[in-house]
N, C-alpha and C positions, 0 to 999 in steps of 0.2 A: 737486567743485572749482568755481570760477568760471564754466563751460562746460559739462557736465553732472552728472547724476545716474545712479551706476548701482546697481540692486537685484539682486543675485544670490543666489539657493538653488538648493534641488533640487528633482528630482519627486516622484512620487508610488508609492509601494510599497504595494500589498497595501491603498489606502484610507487611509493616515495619513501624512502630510510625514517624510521623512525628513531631519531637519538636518546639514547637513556638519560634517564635524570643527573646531572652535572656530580649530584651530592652520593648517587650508586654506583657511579660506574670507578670510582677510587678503590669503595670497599670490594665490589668483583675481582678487579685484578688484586689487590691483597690477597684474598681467597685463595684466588689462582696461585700465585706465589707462595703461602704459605700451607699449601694444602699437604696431609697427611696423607701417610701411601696408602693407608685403607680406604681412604677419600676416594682414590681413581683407579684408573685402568690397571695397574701394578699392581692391586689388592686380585684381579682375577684370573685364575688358576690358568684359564685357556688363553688368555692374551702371553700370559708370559711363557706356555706352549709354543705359542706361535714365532717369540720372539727369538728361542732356542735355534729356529729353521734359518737354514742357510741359502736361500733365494736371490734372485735379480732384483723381486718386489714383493712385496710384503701389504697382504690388504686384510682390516678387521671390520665389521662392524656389528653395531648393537640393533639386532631387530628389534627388540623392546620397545625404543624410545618412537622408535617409527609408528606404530599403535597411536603412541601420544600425538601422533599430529592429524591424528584424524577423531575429529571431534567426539562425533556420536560413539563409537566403538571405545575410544577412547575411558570412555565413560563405565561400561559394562564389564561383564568376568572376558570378554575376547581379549583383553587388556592383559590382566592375568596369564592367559595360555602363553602369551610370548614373553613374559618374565624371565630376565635371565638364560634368553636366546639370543645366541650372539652367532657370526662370519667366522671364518678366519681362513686365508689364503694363502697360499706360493704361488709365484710366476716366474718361472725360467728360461730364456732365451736359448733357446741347444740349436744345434746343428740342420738346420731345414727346416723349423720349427719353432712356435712357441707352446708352451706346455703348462697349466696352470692343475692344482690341484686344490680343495677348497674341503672345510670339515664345517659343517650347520648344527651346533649345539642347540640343547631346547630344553630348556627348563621343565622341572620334575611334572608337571600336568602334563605339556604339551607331549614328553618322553615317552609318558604312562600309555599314550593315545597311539603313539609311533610305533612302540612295543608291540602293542596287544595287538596292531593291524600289519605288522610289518612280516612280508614275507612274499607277496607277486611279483613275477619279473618279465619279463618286455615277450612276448610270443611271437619269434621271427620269422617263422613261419608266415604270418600276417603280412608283411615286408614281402619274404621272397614268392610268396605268391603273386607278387607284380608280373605283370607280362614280360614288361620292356626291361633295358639296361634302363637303373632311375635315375634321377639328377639326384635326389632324396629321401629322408625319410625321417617321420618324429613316432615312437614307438614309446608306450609308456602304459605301467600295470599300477593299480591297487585296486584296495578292497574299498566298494562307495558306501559300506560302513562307518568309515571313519568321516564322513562329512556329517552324518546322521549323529555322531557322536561329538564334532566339535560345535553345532547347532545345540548341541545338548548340554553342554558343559557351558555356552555361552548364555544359557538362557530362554533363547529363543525356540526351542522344543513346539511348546504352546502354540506360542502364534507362528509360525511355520507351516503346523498340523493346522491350525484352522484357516488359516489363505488356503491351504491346499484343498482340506475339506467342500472349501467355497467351489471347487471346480473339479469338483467329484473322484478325486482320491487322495493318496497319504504321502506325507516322507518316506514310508516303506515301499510306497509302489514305486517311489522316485532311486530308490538305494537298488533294490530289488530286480528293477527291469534291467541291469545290466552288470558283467562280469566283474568290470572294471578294466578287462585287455581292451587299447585304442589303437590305432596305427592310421597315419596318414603319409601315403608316400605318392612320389611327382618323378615327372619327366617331360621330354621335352620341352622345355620352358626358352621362350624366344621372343621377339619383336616382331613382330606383322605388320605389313603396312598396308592399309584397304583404302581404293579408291573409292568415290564415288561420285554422282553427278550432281551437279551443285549450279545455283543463278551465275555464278561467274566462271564455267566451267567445272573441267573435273576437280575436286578436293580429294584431299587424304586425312585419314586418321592414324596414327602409329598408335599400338597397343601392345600390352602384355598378352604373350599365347603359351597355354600348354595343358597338361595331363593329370588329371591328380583322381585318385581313390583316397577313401575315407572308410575306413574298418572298425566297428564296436563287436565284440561279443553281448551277444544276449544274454542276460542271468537266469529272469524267468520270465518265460513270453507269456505267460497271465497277466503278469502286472505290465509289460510294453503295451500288450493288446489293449489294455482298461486305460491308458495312458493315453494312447495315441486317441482311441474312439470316443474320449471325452475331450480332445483338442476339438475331433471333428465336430461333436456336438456346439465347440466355440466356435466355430467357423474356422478353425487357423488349422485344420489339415481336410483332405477330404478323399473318398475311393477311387482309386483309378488302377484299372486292369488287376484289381482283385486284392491291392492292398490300401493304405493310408496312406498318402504322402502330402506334404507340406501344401498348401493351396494359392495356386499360381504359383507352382514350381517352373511350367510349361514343358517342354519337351527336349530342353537343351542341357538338362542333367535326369542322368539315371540313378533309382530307388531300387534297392532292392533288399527287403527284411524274408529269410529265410525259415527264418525260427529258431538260427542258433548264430547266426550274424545281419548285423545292419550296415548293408556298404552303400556306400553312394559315390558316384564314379563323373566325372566330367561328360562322358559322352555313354551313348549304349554299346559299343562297338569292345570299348576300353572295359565295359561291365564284364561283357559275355566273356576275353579276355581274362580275366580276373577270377570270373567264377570259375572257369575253366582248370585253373589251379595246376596250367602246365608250371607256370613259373620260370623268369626270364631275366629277373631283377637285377642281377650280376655285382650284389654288394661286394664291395673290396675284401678279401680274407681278412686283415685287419682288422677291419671295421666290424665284419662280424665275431671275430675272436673277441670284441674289446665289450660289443655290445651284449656279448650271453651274459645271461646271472645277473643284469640290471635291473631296475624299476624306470628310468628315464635314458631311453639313448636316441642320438638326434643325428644326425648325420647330412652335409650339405656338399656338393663339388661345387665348390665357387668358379673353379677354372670353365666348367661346363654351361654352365650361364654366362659367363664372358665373353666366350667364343660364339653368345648367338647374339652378340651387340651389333648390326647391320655396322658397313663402313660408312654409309650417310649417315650416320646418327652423331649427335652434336657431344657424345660420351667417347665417341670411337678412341681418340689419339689417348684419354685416357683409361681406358680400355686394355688398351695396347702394351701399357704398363703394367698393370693390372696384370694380364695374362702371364704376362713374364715374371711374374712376382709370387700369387695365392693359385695354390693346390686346392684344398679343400679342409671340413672341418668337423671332430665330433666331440660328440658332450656325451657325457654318462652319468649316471646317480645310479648308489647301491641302496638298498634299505637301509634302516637305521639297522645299529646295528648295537645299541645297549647306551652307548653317548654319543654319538652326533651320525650325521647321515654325510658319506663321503660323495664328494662328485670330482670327477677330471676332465678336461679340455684340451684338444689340441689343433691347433691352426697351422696347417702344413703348409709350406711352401716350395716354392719349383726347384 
Protein backbone atom coordinates (compact mmCIF):
# COMPACT_ATOMS: atom_id res chain seq x y z
CA UNK A 1 0.00 0.00 0.00
CA UNK A 2 0.90 3.63 0.14
CA UNK A 3 3.03 3.09 3.63
CA UNK A 4 4.71 -0.21 3.41
CA UNK A 5 5.78 -3.20 1.70
CA UNK A 6 5.19 -6.63 3.03
CA UNK A 7 7.02 -10.04 1.70
CA UNK A 8 5.87 -12.96 3.40
CA UNK A 9 6.79 -16.99 2.90
CA UNK A 10 8.08 -19.75 4.62
CA UNK A 11 11.10 -21.61 5.81
CA UNK A 12 13.08 -23.93 5.00
CA UNK A 13 12.40 -27.96 5.15
CA UNK A 14 14.79 -30.67 4.61
CA UNK A 15 17.19 -27.69 2.17
CA UNK A 16 14.29 -26.69 -0.39
CA UNK A 17 11.59 -23.53 0.21
CA UNK A 18 8.66 -24.89 0.97
CA UNK A 19 5.72 -22.61 -0.50
CA UNK A 20 2.49 -21.89 1.34
CA UNK A 21 -0.84 -23.05 0.04
CA UNK A 22 -1.87 -20.46 -3.05
CA UNK A 23 -5.42 -20.08 -1.11
CA UNK A 24 -3.34 -18.83 2.63
CA UNK A 25 -0.96 -16.94 1.77
CA UNK A 26 -3.66 -13.86 0.54
CA UNK A 27 -5.43 -14.20 3.92
CA UNK A 28 -1.56 -13.81 6.01
CA UNK A 29 -0.80 -10.75 4.34
CA UNK A 30 -4.52 -9.40 4.98
CA UNK A 31 -3.72 -10.27 8.62
CA UNK A 32 -0.65 -8.59 8.41
CA UNK A 33 -2.11 -5.52 6.98
CA UNK A 34 -5.02 -5.28 8.88
CA UNK A 35 -3.72 -6.14 12.17
CA UNK A 36 -4.77 -4.44 15.51
CA UNK A 37 -2.00 -2.60 17.69
CA UNK A 38 -2.70 -4.98 20.54
CA UNK A 39 -2.01 -7.72 17.70
CA UNK A 40 1.75 -6.69 17.70
CA UNK A 41 4.79 -5.39 18.98
CA UNK A 42 3.29 -1.78 19.80
CA UNK A 43 0.90 -3.48 22.37
CA UNK A 44 4.45 -4.17 24.50
CA UNK A 45 5.37 -1.90 27.08
CA UNK A 46 9.27 -2.62 26.58
CA UNK A 47 9.37 -2.27 22.91
CA UNK A 48 7.92 0.98 22.81
CA UNK A 49 10.82 1.80 25.87
CA UNK A 50 13.11 1.06 23.54
CA UNK A 51 11.68 2.94 20.79
CA UNK A 52 11.86 6.29 23.03
CA UNK A 53 15.99 5.73 22.89
CA UNK A 54 17.85 7.71 20.85
CA UNK A 55 20.70 5.34 19.23
CA UNK A 56 22.75 4.73 15.80
CA UNK A 57 20.83 1.10 16.13
CA UNK A 58 18.14 -0.20 17.71
CA UNK A 59 17.93 -4.19 18.42
CA UNK A 60 14.67 -6.14 20.02
CA UNK A 61 14.08 -9.57 20.36
CA UNK A 62 11.53 -12.13 21.60
CA UNK A 63 13.30 -15.04 23.58
CA UNK A 64 9.98 -16.55 23.87
CA UNK A 65 9.35 -17.69 20.56
CA UNK A 66 12.99 -19.12 20.44
CA UNK A 67 11.82 -21.91 23.03
CA UNK A 68 9.22 -22.62 20.29
CA UNK A 69 11.80 -23.79 17.83
CA UNK A 70 13.11 -26.38 19.78
CA UNK A 71 10.76 -29.21 19.82
CA UNK A 72 11.01 -31.20 22.78
CA UNK A 73 11.36 -28.07 25.43
CA UNK A 74 9.09 -26.53 23.51
CA UNK A 75 6.61 -28.79 24.64
CA UNK A 76 7.27 -28.60 28.63
CA UNK A 77 6.67 -25.77 31.57
CA UNK A 78 10.83 -24.53 30.01
CA UNK A 79 8.44 -23.01 27.51
CA UNK A 80 6.73 -21.07 30.14
CA UNK A 81 9.85 -19.74 32.02
CA UNK A 82 10.73 -17.63 28.93
CA UNK A 83 7.13 -16.25 28.43
CA UNK A 84 7.17 -12.82 27.91
CA UNK A 85 11.00 -12.46 27.79
CA UNK A 86 12.12 -10.35 25.49
CA UNK A 87 15.96 -8.07 24.25
CA UNK A 88 16.18 -4.80 23.74
CA UNK A 89 19.27 -2.84 22.64
CA UNK A 90 21.21 0.56 21.92
CA UNK A 91 24.22 0.69 19.71
CA UNK A 92 26.19 3.89 19.36
CA UNK A 93 29.07 4.80 17.25
CA UNK A 94 31.19 7.54 19.62
CA UNK A 95 34.49 8.58 19.35
CA UNK A 96 37.12 5.61 19.32
CA UNK A 97 34.63 3.30 20.01
CA UNK A 98 31.56 1.37 19.72
CA UNK A 99 29.34 1.13 22.67
CA UNK A 100 26.17 -0.90 23.02
CA UNK A 101 24.07 -1.19 25.94
CA UNK A 102 21.27 -4.04 26.27
CA UNK A 103 18.12 -4.59 29.03
CA UNK A 104 16.96 -8.72 29.22
CA UNK A 105 13.37 -8.61 30.38
CA UNK A 106 11.89 -12.13 31.89
CA UNK A 107 8.56 -12.78 32.45
CA UNK A 108 7.03 -13.12 36.10
CA UNK A 109 8.45 -17.11 36.70
CA UNK A 110 11.60 -16.58 35.09
CA UNK A 111 11.75 -12.92 37.40
CA UNK A 112 10.66 -14.71 40.58
CA UNK A 113 13.95 -17.07 39.93
CA UNK A 114 16.26 -13.99 39.16
CA UNK A 115 15.11 -12.23 42.17
CA UNK A 116 15.35 -14.67 44.97
CA UNK A 117 19.01 -15.70 43.52
CA UNK A 118 20.20 -12.47 42.50
CA UNK A 119 22.96 -10.81 44.18
CA UNK A 120 26.98 -12.61 43.49
CA UNK A 121 29.41 -10.56 41.59
CA UNK A 122 32.63 -11.42 39.68
CA UNK A 123 35.59 -11.97 42.45
CA UNK A 124 38.68 -10.13 40.93
CA UNK A 125 40.82 -10.94 42.93
CA UNK A 126 40.47 -14.52 41.00
CA UNK A 127 41.69 -12.43 37.77
CA UNK A 128 44.51 -10.53 39.31
CA UNK A 129 45.99 -13.34 40.93
CA UNK A 130 47.24 -14.15 37.28
CA UNK A 131 51.00 -14.05 37.35
CA UNK A 132 51.56 -12.51 33.88
CA UNK A 133 50.20 -9.05 32.12
CA UNK A 134 46.84 -11.24 30.42
CA UNK A 135 45.69 -10.95 26.87
CA UNK A 136 42.26 -11.82 28.94
CA UNK A 137 39.74 -12.69 31.11
CA UNK A 138 35.98 -14.19 31.55
CA UNK A 139 34.86 -13.82 35.21
CA UNK A 140 31.31 -14.52 36.15
CA UNK A 141 29.42 -15.20 39.84
CA UNK A 142 25.99 -16.88 40.74
CA UNK A 143 24.29 -18.89 43.00
CA UNK A 144 24.24 -22.86 41.29
CA UNK A 145 20.89 -22.91 43.14
CA UNK A 146 19.14 -21.35 40.67
CA UNK A 147 19.84 -24.19 38.07
CA UNK A 148 18.43 -26.81 40.77
CA UNK A 149 15.44 -24.46 40.83
CA UNK A 150 14.93 -23.94 36.91
CA UNK A 151 15.29 -27.99 36.61
CA UNK A 152 12.60 -27.75 39.18
CA UNK A 153 10.01 -25.43 37.81
CA UNK A 154 10.68 -27.26 34.41
CA UNK A 155 9.66 -30.48 35.55
CA UNK A 156 12.56 -32.44 35.46
CA UNK A 157 13.45 -32.46 39.33
CA UNK A 158 12.59 -36.25 39.30
CA UNK A 159 14.21 -37.59 36.56
CA UNK A 160 17.38 -35.43 37.07
CA UNK A 161 17.52 -36.87 40.81
CA UNK A 162 17.36 -40.28 39.47
CA UNK A 163 20.06 -40.43 36.37
CA UNK A 164 22.09 -38.93 39.20
CA UNK A 165 21.01 -41.40 41.88
CA UNK A 166 22.07 -44.09 39.03
CA UNK A 167 25.77 -42.73 39.61
CA UNK A 168 25.82 -42.45 43.28
CA UNK A 169 24.89 -39.02 44.04
CA UNK A 170 22.28 -35.85 43.78
CA UNK A 171 21.36 -32.51 42.24
CA UNK A 172 22.46 -31.15 45.66
CA UNK A 173 25.76 -32.70 45.51
CA UNK A 174 25.96 -31.13 41.83
CA UNK A 175 24.51 -27.37 43.35
CA UNK A 176 26.62 -27.77 46.42
CA UNK A 177 30.22 -28.75 45.31
CA UNK A 178 30.69 -25.25 44.21
CA UNK A 179 30.43 -21.29 45.09
CA UNK A 180 29.43 -20.47 41.95
CA UNK A 181 32.64 -17.73 41.61
CA UNK A 182 34.41 -18.95 37.99
CA UNK A 183 37.29 -17.18 36.26
CA UNK A 184 39.19 -18.12 33.30
CA UNK A 185 42.02 -15.91 32.28
CA UNK A 186 44.90 -16.22 29.35
CA UNK A 187 47.96 -14.74 28.05
CA UNK A 188 50.42 -15.10 25.71
CA UNK A 189 48.47 -16.48 22.98
CA UNK A 190 50.46 -16.74 19.68
CA UNK A 191 51.22 -18.82 16.41
CA UNK A 192 54.12 -21.48 16.76
CA UNK A 193 55.44 -22.93 14.00
CA UNK A 194 57.05 -26.64 14.73
CA UNK A 195 59.16 -28.47 12.52
CA UNK A 196 59.54 -31.89 12.09
CA UNK A 197 60.90 -34.82 10.18
CA UNK A 198 58.84 -36.17 7.63
CA UNK A 199 59.32 -39.01 4.26
CA UNK A 200 59.80 -36.04 2.25
CA UNK A 201 62.00 -34.13 4.39
CA UNK A 202 61.40 -31.58 7.12
CA UNK A 203 57.49 -30.44 7.55
CA UNK A 204 55.91 -27.96 9.60
CA UNK A 205 52.89 -27.58 11.66
CA UNK A 206 51.64 -23.83 12.39
CA UNK A 207 49.40 -23.87 15.64
CA UNK A 208 47.67 -21.84 18.27
CA UNK A 209 50.14 -21.37 21.46
CA UNK A 210 49.44 -19.89 25.01
CA UNK A 211 48.56 -19.59 28.75
CA UNK A 212 45.35 -20.02 30.35
CA UNK A 213 44.24 -20.86 34.27
CA UNK A 214 40.85 -21.87 35.05
CA UNK A 215 39.49 -20.80 38.66
CA UNK A 216 36.15 -22.48 40.54
CA UNK A 217 35.50 -21.71 44.17
CA UNK A 218 34.65 -24.70 46.05
CA UNK A 219 31.24 -24.56 48.06
CA UNK A 220 31.53 -27.70 49.93
CA UNK A 221 34.38 -30.01 49.50
CA UNK A 222 32.08 -33.11 51.00
CA UNK A 223 29.92 -33.07 48.06
CA UNK A 224 33.15 -32.35 45.35
CA UNK A 225 34.91 -35.23 47.23
CA UNK A 226 31.76 -37.71 46.84
CA UNK A 227 31.53 -36.26 43.19
CA UNK A 228 34.76 -36.69 41.92
CA UNK A 229 35.35 -40.39 43.87
CA UNK A 230 32.26 -41.59 42.21
CA UNK A 231 33.47 -40.45 38.64
CA UNK A 232 36.51 -42.39 39.61
CA UNK A 233 34.62 -45.45 40.46
CA UNK A 234 33.20 -44.73 36.53
CA UNK A 235 36.48 -44.95 35.38
CA UNK A 236 36.26 -41.16 33.92
CA UNK A 237 38.63 -39.72 36.75
CA UNK A 238 41.32 -41.40 38.67
CA UNK A 239 44.27 -40.68 41.79
CA UNK A 240 47.21 -39.05 40.93
CA UNK A 241 49.71 -37.47 43.42
CA UNK A 242 47.15 -37.49 46.22
CA UNK A 243 44.06 -36.11 44.38
CA UNK A 244 41.45 -37.06 41.56
CA UNK A 245 41.95 -35.83 38.39
CA UNK A 246 40.29 -36.38 35.05
CA UNK A 247 41.85 -39.84 33.38
CA UNK A 248 44.34 -39.53 30.78
CA UNK A 249 44.64 -35.92 31.42
CA UNK A 250 48.69 -36.84 31.05
CA UNK A 251 51.15 -34.44 32.15
CA UNK A 252 50.62 -31.52 30.05
CA UNK A 253 47.90 -29.74 32.12
CA UNK A 254 47.98 -29.05 35.75
CA UNK A 255 45.26 -29.93 38.60
CA UNK A 256 45.04 -28.54 41.39
CA UNK A 257 41.80 -28.76 44.08
CA UNK A 258 42.85 -27.21 47.48
CA UNK A 259 39.75 -27.53 49.30
CA UNK A 260 38.63 -24.07 48.91
CA UNK A 261 39.46 -23.64 44.93
CA UNK A 262 39.76 -25.96 41.74
CA UNK A 263 42.29 -24.31 39.35
CA UNK A 264 43.66 -25.94 36.54
CA UNK A 265 46.43 -24.22 34.68
CA UNK A 266 48.01 -24.98 31.08
CA UNK A 267 51.26 -25.96 32.36
CA UNK A 268 52.78 -26.54 36.19
CA UNK A 269 55.27 -23.86 36.12
CA UNK A 270 52.04 -21.15 35.31
CA UNK A 271 50.16 -23.35 38.36
CA UNK A 272 52.80 -22.69 41.03
CA UNK A 273 52.75 -18.98 39.61
CA UNK A 274 49.24 -18.78 40.32
CA UNK A 275 48.99 -20.32 43.47
CA UNK A 276 51.70 -18.20 44.54
CA UNK A 277 49.07 -15.32 44.52
CA UNK A 278 51.99 -12.56 43.83
CA UNK A 279 49.72 -11.33 41.16
CA UNK A 280 50.96 -9.67 37.92
CA UNK A 281 47.71 -9.49 35.73
CA UNK A 282 48.06 -5.83 35.00
CA UNK A 283 44.22 -5.33 34.13
CA UNK A 284 43.54 -1.96 32.55
CA UNK A 285 42.02 0.62 35.55
CA UNK A 286 39.17 0.73 33.31
CA UNK A 287 38.54 -2.42 32.81
CA UNK A 288 38.61 -2.98 36.36
CA UNK A 289 36.60 0.02 37.52
CA UNK A 290 33.96 -1.19 34.95
CA UNK A 291 34.15 -4.87 35.93
CA UNK A 292 33.51 -4.36 40.05
CA UNK A 293 29.81 -4.99 41.18
CA UNK A 294 29.13 -7.28 38.15
CA UNK A 295 27.81 -10.91 37.79
CA UNK A 296 29.45 -11.27 34.07
CA UNK A 297 32.48 -9.40 32.94
CA UNK A 298 34.78 -10.46 29.94
CA UNK A 299 37.34 -8.75 28.89
CA UNK A 300 39.69 -9.39 25.43
CA UNK A 301 42.87 -7.17 23.89
CA UNK A 302 42.27 -7.89 20.45
CA UNK A 303 45.28 -5.66 19.40
CA UNK A 304 47.53 -8.15 21.60
CA UNK A 305 46.67 -11.35 19.70
CA UNK A 306 47.23 -9.49 16.45
CA UNK A 307 50.45 -8.48 17.06
CA UNK A 308 51.39 -12.39 17.54
CA UNK A 309 50.11 -12.98 13.75
CA UNK A 310 53.82 -14.31 12.47
CA UNK A 311 54.57 -12.04 8.88
CA UNK A 312 54.56 -15.47 6.97
CA UNK A 313 51.22 -16.15 7.76
CA UNK A 314 48.77 -16.05 4.91
CA UNK A 315 46.45 -13.46 7.53
CA UNK A 316 49.57 -11.08 7.99
CA UNK A 317 48.61 -8.14 5.29
CA UNK A 318 45.33 -8.48 7.02
CA UNK A 319 46.38 -8.36 10.17
CA UNK A 320 48.03 -5.38 9.41
CA UNK A 321 44.81 -3.68 9.20
CA UNK A 322 43.55 -5.02 11.77
CA UNK A 323 46.17 -3.75 14.23
CA UNK A 324 45.59 -0.24 12.95
CA UNK A 325 42.02 -0.41 13.44
CA UNK A 326 40.71 -2.77 17.04
CA UNK A 327 41.98 -1.91 20.66
CA UNK A 328 40.38 -4.34 22.58
CA UNK A 329 36.85 -5.29 24.18
CA UNK A 330 34.52 -5.75 27.33
CA UNK A 331 31.14 -6.90 28.18
CA UNK A 332 29.55 -6.61 31.60
CA UNK A 333 26.08 -7.90 33.13
CA UNK A 334 24.73 -6.56 36.59
CA UNK A 335 22.15 -8.87 38.31
CA UNK A 336 18.69 -8.51 37.84
CA UNK A 337 17.73 -5.89 39.41
CA UNK A 338 13.64 -6.11 39.90
CA UNK A 339 12.86 -5.92 35.84
CA UNK A 340 15.43 -6.90 33.56
CA UNK A 341 19.13 -7.69 33.86
CA UNK A 342 21.40 -4.84 32.35
CA UNK A 343 24.56 -5.68 30.34
CA UNK A 344 27.05 -3.10 28.42
CA UNK A 345 29.64 -3.48 25.59
CA UNK A 346 32.39 -1.71 24.38
CA UNK A 347 34.70 -2.33 21.42
CA UNK A 348 37.68 0.04 21.46
CA UNK A 349 39.50 1.10 18.79
CA UNK A 350 43.09 2.80 18.07
Amino acid sequence: NKDVVILSGSGMQGGSATAPASNTAPQTLAALFNQKEDESVSAIPEFMDLMTEKADMLVWTNSGTMMNAVPLLGLTKFADLLKDSYGAGAINFEDGKLVGSFKSYSGKDLADIWKKYAGPTVNMNMVNQYPTPLTGFAAFSFNPEIIKEIIKFGGMEATANQYMQQMGFTLDDITKAFKGDFVIAFSDFGIKKTEFPGPSGVGSVTQPVGKLVFNATIGDKAAYDKIVAKLAEMGEMEMKNGQYVPKGMGDYISWNMNGKNLVVATDTELMQQYLAAKGNAAVPGDVASQSKGKSIAFYFDINKILQAIPADSAYFQTSESAKATFKNIIVTSDNFNGKYVGSNFELRTI
